[in-house]
VEXSE-508891 format. One record per residue (C-alpha): x, y, z; residue number from 1; residue in three letters. Coordinates in nm, 3 decimals, always signed. Example, Ala and Ser with C-alpha at 12.3 -4.5 7.8 and 13.67 -1.06 7.14 Angstrom:
BEGIN
+---------+---------+---------+-----+-----+
!       X !       Y !       Z !   n ! res !
+---------+---------+---------+-----+-----+
!  +1.230 !  -0.450 !  +0.780 !   1 ! ALA !
!  +1.367 !  -0.106 !  +0.714 !   2 ! SER !
+---------+---------+---------+-----+-----+
END
This chain:
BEGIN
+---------+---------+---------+-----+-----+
!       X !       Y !       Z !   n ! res !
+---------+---------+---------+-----+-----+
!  +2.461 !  -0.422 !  +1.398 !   1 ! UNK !
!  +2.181 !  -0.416 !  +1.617 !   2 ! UNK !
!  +1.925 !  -0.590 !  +1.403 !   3 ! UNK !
!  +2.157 !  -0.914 !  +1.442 !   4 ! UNK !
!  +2.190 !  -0.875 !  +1.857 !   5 ! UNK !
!  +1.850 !  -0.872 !  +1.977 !   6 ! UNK !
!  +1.941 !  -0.803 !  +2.377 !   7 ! UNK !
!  +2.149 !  -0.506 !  +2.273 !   8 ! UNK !
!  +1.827 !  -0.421 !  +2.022 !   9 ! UNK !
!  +1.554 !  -0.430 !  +2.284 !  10 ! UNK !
!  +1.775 !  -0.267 !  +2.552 !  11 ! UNK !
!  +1.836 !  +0.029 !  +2.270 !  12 ! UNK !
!  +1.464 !  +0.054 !  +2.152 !  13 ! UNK !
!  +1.343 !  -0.005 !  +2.534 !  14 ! UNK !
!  +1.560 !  +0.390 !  +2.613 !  15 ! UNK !
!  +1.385 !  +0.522 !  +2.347 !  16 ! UNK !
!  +1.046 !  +0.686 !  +2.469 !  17 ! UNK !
!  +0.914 !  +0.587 !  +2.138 !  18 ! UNK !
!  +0.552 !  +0.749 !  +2.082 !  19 ! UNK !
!  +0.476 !  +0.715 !  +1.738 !  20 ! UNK !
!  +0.695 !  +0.401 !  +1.517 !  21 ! UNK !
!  +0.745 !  +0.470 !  +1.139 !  22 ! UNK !
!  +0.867 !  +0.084 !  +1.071 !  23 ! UNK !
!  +0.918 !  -0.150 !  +0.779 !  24 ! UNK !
!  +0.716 !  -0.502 !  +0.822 !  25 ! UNK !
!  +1.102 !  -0.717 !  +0.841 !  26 ! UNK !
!  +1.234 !  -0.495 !  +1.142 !  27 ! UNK !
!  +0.874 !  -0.532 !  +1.302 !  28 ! UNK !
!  +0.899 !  -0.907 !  +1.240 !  29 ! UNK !
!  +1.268 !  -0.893 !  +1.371 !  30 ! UNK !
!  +1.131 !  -0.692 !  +1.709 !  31 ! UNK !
!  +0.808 !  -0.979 !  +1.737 !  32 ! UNK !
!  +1.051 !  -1.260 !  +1.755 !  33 ! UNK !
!  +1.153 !  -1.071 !  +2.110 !  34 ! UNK !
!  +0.855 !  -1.232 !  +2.349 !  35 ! UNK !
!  +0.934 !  -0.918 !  +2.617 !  36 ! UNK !
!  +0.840 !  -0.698 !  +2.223 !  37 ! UNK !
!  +0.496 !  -0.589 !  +2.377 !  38 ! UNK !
!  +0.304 !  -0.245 !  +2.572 !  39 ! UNK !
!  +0.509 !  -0.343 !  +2.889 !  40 ! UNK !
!  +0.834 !  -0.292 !  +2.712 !  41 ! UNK !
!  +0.664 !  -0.002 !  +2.519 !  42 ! UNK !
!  +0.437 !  +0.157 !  +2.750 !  43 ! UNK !
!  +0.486 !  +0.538 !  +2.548 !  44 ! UNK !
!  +0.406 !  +0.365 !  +2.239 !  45 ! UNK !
!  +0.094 !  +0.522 !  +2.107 !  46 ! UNK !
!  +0.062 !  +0.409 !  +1.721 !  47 ! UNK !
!  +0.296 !  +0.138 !  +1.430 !  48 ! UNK !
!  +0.294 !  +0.309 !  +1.123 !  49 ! UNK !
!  +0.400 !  +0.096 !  +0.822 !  50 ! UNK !
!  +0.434 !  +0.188 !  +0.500 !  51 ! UNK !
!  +0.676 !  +0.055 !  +0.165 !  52 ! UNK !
!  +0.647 !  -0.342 !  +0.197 !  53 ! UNK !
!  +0.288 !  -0.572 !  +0.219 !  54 ! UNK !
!  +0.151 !  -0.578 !  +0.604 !  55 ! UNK !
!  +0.069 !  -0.923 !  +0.661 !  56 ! UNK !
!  -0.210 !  -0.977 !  +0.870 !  57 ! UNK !
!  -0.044 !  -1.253 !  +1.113 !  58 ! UNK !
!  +0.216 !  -0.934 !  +1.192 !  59 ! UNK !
!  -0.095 !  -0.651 !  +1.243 !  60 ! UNK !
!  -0.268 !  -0.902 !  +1.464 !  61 ! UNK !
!  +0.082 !  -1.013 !  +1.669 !  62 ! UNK !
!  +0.099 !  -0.626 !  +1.702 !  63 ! UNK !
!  -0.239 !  -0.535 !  +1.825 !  64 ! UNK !
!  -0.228 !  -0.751 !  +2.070 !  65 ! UNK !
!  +0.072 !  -0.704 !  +2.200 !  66 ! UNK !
!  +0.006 !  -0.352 !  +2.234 !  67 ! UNK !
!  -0.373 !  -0.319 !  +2.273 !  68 ! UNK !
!  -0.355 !  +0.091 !  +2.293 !  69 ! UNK !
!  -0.102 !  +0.172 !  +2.005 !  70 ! UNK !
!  -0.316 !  +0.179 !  +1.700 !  71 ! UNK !
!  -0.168 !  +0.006 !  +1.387 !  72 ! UNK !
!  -0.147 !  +0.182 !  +1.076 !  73 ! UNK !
!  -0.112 !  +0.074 !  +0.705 !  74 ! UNK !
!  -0.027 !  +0.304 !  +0.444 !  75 ! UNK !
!  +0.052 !  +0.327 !  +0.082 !  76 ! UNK !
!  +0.348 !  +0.574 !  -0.018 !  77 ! UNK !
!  +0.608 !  +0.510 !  -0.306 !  78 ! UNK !
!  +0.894 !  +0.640 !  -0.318 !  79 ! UNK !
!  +0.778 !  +0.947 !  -0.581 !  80 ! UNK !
!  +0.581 !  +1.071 !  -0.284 !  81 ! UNK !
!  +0.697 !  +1.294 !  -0.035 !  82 ! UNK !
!  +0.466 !  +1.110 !  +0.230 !  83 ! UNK !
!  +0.223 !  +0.844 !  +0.255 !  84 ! UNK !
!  -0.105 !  +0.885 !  -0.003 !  85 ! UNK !
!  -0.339 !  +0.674 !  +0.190 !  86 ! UNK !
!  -0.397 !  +0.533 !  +0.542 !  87 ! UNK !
!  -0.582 !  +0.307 !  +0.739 !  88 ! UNK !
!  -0.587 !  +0.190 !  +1.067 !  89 ! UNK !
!  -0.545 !  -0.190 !  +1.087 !  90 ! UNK !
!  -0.850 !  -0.355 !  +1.360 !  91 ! UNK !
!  -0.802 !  -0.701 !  +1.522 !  92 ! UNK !
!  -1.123 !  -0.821 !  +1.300 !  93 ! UNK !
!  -0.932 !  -0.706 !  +0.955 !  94 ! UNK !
!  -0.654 !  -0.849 !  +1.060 !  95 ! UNK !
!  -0.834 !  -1.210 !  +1.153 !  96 ! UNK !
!  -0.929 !  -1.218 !  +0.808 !  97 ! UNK !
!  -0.640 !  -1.367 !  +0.637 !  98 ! UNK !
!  -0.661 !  -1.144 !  +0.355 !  99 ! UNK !
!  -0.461 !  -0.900 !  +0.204 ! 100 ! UNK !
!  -0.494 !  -0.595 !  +0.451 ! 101 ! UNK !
!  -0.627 !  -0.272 !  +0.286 ! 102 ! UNK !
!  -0.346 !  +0.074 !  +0.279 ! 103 ! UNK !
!  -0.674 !  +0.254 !  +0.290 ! 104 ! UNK !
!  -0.823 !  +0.624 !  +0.171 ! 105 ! UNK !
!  -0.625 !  +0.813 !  +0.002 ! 106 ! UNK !
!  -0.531 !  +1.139 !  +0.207 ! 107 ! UNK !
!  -0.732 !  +1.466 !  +0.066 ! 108 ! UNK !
!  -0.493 !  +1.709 !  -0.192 ! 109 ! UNK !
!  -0.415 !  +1.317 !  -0.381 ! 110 ! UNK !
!  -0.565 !  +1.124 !  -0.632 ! 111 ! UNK !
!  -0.453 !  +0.799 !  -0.736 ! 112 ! UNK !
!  -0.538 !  +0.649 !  -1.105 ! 113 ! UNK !
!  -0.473 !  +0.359 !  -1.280 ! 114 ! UNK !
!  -0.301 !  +0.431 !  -1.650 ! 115 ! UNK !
!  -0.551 !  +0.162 !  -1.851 ! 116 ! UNK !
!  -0.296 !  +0.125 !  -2.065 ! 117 ! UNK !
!  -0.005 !  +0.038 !  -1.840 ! 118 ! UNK !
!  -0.178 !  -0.066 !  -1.539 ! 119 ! UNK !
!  +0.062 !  +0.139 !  -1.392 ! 120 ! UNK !
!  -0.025 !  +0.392 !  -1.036 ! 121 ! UNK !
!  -0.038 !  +0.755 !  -1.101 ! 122 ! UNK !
!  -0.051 !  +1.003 !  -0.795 ! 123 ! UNK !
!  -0.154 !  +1.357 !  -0.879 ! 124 ! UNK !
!  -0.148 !  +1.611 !  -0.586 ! 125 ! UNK !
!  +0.093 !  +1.774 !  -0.392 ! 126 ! UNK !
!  +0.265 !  +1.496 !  -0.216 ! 127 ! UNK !
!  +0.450 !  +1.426 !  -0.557 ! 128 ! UNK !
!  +0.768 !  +1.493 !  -0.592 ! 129 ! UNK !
!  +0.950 !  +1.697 !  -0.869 ! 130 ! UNK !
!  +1.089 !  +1.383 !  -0.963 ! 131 ! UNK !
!  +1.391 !  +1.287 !  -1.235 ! 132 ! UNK !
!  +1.678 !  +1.605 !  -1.175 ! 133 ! UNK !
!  +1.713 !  +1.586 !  -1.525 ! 134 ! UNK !
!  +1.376 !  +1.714 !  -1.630 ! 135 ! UNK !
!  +1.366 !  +1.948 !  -1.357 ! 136 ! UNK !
!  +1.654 !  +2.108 !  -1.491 ! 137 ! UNK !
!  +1.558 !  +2.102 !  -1.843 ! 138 ! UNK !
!  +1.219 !  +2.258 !  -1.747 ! 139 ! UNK !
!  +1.425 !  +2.550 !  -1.530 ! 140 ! UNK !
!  +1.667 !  +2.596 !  -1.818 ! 141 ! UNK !
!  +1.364 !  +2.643 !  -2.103 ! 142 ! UNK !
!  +1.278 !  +2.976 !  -1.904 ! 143 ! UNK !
!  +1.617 !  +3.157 !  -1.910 ! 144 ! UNK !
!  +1.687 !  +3.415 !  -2.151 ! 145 ! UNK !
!  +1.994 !  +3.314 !  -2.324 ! 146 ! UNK !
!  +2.161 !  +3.013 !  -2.434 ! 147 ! UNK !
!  +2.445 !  +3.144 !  -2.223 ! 148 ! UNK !
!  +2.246 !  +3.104 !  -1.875 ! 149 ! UNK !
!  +2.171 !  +2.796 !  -1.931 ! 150 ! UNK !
!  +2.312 !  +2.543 !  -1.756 ! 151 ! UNK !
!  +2.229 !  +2.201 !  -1.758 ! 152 ! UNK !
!  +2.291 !  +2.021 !  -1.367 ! 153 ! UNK !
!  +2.368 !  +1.631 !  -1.385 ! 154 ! UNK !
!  +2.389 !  +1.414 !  -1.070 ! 155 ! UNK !
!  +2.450 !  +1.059 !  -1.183 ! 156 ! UNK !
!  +2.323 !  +0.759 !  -1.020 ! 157 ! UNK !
!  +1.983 !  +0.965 !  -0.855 ! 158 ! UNK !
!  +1.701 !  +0.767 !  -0.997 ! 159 ! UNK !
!  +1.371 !  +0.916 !  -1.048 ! 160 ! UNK !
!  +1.419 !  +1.058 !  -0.692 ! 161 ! UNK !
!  +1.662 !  +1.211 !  -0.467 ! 162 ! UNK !
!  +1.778 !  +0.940 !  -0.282 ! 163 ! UNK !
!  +2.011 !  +1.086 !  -0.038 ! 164 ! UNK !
!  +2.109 !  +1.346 !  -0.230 ! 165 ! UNK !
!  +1.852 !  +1.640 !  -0.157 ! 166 ! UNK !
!  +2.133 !  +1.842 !  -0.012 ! 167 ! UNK !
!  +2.382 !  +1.745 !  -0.331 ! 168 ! UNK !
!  +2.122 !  +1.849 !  -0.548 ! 169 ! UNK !
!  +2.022 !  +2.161 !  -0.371 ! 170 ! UNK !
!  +2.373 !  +2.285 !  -0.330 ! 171 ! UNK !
!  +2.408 !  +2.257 !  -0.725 ! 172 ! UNK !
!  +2.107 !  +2.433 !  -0.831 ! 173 ! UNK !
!  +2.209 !  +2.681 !  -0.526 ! 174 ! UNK !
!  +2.525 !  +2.704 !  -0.736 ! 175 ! UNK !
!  +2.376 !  +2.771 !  -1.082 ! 176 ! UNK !
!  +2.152 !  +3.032 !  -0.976 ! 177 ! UNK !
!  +2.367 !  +3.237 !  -0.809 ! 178 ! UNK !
!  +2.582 !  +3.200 !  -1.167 ! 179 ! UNK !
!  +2.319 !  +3.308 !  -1.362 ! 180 ! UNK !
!  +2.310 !  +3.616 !  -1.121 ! 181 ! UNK !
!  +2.634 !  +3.721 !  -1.174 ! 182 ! UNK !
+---------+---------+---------+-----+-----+
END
């Protein structure tokens, strides 16, 4: 594994040509630990973009100045999103702060609100995913004509998304339609 062989890790990353980084904050971490890590070793690399754990600020700042010209970005994007919702790009002054760093504004076509009675995050727009298969499927099946077209699709183990199995589950509704052609 690379991760745990860091000469063999920058040697791989270092043949890369990497422009623009889409990287979680523990493989960062894992690559800062490397003192050669920096816009020497990286010269292509234009911008960080992390997204799906907390940025600390210690790692934004170790970044930015190891590689004054990439930008750093911090985003907010759960996993029922089909792309980051908001963005920011991280400054040396922000992260000096010692604060919690901010994921940003959220990206026009989204809105995010806070269920007051849950406290829990809703996204509305059209980065959402369809979400459970389940309901999906229900919803599809509601609209045919007869009993006999319908069809209920279940793909254990999913989640509330796709995880892996966007193909799996495409080749099954792929499969049911053209059976309710026939």
């Amino acid at each position: 594994m690379l991760q745990k062989d860091s000469y063999r890790l920058m040697k791989y990353l270092s043949g890369q040509g990497i422009n623009y980084w889409v990287l979680t904050l523990s493989f960062a971490d894992i690559c800062l630990a490397e003192e050669r890590f920096d816009a020497e070793f990286l010269p292509e690399l234009k911008a960080f973009l992390f997204c799906g754990e907390v940025l600390p600020c210690e790692t934004a700042l170790s970044l930015i100045k190891r590689f004054p010209d990439a930008k750093v970005i911090n985003t907010y994007g759960p996993t029922e999103s089909t792309v980051c919702v908001t963005e920011i790009q991280i400054t040396e002054e922000m992260a000096s702060g010692h604060e919690l760093l901010s994921v940003g504004k959220v990206r026009p076509g989204t809105t995010i609100e806070l269920d007051p009675d849950s406290s829990e995050i809703i996204i509305i727009g059209d980065t959402v995913s369809d979400g459970d298969p389940v309901e999906f499927l229900k919803n599809l099946n509601r609209h045919m004509a007869t009993a006999d077209q319908n069809h209920l699709i279940f793909i254990e183990k999913t989640g509330h998304t796709y995880q892996m199995k966007n193909q799996e589950v495409a080749d099954l509704i792929l499969s049911q339609i053209r059976k309710w052609k026939q």
